[in-house]
C-alpha positions in Angstrom: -21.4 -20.6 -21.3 -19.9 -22.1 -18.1 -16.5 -22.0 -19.5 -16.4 -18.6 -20.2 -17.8 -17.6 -16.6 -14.7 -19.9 -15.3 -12.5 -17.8 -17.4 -13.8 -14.4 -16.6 -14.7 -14.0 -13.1 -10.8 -14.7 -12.0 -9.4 -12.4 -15.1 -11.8 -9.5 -13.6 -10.6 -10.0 -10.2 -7.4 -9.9 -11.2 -7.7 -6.5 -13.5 -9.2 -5.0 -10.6 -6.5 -5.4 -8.6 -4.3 -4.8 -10.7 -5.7 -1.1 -10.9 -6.3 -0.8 -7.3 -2.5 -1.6 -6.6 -1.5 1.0 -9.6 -4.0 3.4 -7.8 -2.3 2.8 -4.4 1.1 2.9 -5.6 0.2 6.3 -7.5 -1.1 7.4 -4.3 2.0 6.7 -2.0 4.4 8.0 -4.6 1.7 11.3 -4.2 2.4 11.3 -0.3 6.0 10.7 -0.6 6.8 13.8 -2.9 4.7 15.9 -0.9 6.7 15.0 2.3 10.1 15.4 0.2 8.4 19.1 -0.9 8.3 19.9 2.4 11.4 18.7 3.9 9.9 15.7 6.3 12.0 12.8 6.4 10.9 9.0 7.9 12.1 8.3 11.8 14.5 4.8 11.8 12.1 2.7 13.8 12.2 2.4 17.4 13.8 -0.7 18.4 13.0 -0.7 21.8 9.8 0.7 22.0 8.4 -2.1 23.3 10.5 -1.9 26.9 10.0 1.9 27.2 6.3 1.4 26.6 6.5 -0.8 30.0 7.7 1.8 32.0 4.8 3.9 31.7 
């Protein structure tokens, strides 16, 4: 009976996460699409941020 607690706690935690990363990834692609729909595009990232942040 031991055994088959070893076995099946780690397979459930990994099932579960399997689903929550589909769920996430279902999610971005949802967010993504909707920003594409309505003709928002990312920013490059700010490099420098950090020395113009100083200067306030």
């Amino acid at each position: 009976m031991a055994f088959l607690l070893i076995l099946l706690i780690p397979l459930a935690g990994f099932v579960t996460a399997r689903r929550g990363r589909r769920k996430l990834m279902r999610g971005s692609g949802l967010v993504t699409a909707y920003c594409r729909r309505q003709g928002w595009q990312q920013a490059p990232p700010d490099r420098d941020i950090n020395a113009r942040t100083l200067l306030l």
